[in-house]
Structures are given as C-alpha cells and as structure tokens.
C-alpha positions in Angstrom: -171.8 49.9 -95.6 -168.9 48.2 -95.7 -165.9 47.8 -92.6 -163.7 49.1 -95.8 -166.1 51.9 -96.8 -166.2 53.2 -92.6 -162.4 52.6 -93.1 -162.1 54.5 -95.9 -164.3 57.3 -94.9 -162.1 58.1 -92.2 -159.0 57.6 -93.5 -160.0 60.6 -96.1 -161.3 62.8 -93.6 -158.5 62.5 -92.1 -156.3 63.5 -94.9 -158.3 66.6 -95.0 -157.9 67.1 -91.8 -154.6 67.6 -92.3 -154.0 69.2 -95.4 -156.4 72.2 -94.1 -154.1 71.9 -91.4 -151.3 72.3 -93.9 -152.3 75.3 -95.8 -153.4 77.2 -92.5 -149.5 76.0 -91.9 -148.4 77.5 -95.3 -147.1 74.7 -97.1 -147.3 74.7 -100.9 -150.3 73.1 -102.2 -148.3 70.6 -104.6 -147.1 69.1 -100.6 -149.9 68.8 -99.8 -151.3 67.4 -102.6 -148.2 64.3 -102.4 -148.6 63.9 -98.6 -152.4 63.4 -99.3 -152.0 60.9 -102.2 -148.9 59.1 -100.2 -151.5 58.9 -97.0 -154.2 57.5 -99.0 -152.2 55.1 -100.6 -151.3 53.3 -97.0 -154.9 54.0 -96.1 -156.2 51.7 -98.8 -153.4 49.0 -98.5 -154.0 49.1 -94.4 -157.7 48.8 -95.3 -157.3 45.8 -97.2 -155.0 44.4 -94.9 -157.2 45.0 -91.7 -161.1 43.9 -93.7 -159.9 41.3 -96.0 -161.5 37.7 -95.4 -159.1 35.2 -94.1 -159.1 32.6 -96.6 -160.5 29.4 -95.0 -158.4 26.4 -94.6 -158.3 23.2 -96.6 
C-alpha cells in the first residue's frame, strides 16, 4: 500500500473518531457531517502535499 493510502486510512479514522465523539457530544448530524467533509478535504490536500514525488531537476 501506498504512503497516501496509510495517510489516508488515518486521516478517516480519525474523522470518525471524532464525529462519534460529536454525537456522544450532541451536535446535529448535518455538523458533523460538514466538519467531516471540511477535515477530509485538508486530509487529502495535506496528503498530496506530504507523498507527492519531488519533481527531479533539469
């Protein structure tokens, strides 16, 4: 597997970390819901950032 896919894998568990978290916490679901997308979103782009090649030089 991947350094993205281990990356990845963790980053959504711990999104659901959290939103469990969150509804034990009594937020409304459609919080959740956003907080989880808004977290995955910087998950992916910090993923990307962190396991991307470094293009060699010319």
């Amino acid at each position: 597997m991947s350094s993205f896919g281990l990356y990845l894998i963790g980053v959504v568990l711990a999104i659901l970390g959290l939103g469990y978290g969150a509804h034990i916490a009594g937020l409304n679901l459609q919080w959740i819901v956003v907080g989880g997308v808004v977290l995955l979103g910087i998950g992916i782009v910090a993923g990307v950032s962190r396991t991307r090649l470094k293009d060699p030089p010319h």
